[in-house]
N, C-alpha and C positions, 0 to 999 in steps of 0.2 A: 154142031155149031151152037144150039141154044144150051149144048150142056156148057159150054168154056163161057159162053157170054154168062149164065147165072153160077156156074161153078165159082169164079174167078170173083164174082160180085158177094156168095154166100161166103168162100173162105174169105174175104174180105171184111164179111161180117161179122165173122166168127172170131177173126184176132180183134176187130175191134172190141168186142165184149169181151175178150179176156183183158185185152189192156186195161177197159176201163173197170173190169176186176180186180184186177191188180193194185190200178192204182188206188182206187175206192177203199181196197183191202188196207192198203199202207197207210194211207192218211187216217183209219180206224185203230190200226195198229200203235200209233204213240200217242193217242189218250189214254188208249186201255193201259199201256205201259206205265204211263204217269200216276194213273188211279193204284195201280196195281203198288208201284212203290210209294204212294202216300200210304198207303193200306199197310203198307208192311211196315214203315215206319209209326201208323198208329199202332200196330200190334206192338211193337218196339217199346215204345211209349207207355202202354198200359200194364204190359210184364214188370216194365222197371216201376211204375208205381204202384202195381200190385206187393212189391217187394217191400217195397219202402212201407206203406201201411203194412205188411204183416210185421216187419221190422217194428214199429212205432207198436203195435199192439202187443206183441212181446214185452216191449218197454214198458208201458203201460197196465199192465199183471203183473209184472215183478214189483212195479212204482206201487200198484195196490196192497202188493202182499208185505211190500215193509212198511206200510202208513198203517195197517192192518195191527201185524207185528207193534209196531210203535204206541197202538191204541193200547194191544193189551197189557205192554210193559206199562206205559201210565198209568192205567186203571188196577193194576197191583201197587206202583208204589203208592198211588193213592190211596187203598186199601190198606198199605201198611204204616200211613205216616194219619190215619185214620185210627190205626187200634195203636201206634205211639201215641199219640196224642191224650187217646181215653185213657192208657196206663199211667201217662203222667197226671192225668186231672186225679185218676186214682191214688198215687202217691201222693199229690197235693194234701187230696183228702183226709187220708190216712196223716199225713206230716200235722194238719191241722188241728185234727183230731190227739194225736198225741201232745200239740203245743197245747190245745186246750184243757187237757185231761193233767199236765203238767202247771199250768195256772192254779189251777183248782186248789192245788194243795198248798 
């Protein structure tokens, strides 16, 4: 008799605690879910702008190596409108020299 009066009272208290198991579990269950797909949409997020910056930094070394390129093609024709220029002074010179050597006489 004392086993059915507390039997019937303990299994009583035994589905209570799962239920509130249960349900304690559930309502745990779709935060987690929520966090877990923010998360995965930050991971989302960061691959595709990981991409884009490595994209941009590619851009950005090629954009260097023809500004690069560009310097050194200027700095030749510059060198070579530099030794034009002193051949001309030098033909001048030389032109001068002959008008003057031609006065003379």
């Amino acid at each position: 008799m004392i086993m059915r009066k507390y039997g019937y009272g303990l299994l009583c208290l035994v589905l209570s605690i799962f239920l509130a198991t249960t349900l304690i579990s559930c309502a745990t269950c779709q935060p987690v879910k929520a966090l877990q797909d923010q998360v995965q949409q930050a991971l989302q997020e960061a691959k595709a702008a990981k991409a884009i910056a490595q994209d941009c930094t590619q851009k950005a070394d090629a954009d260097a190596q023809r500004a690069e390129n560009a310097a050194d093609r200027a700095e030749k024709a510059a060198d070579d409108a530099a030794a034009s220029a002193q051949k001309a002074e030098d033909m001048a010179n030389k032109a001068e020299a002959i008008f003057n050597k031609a006065m003379q006489k």
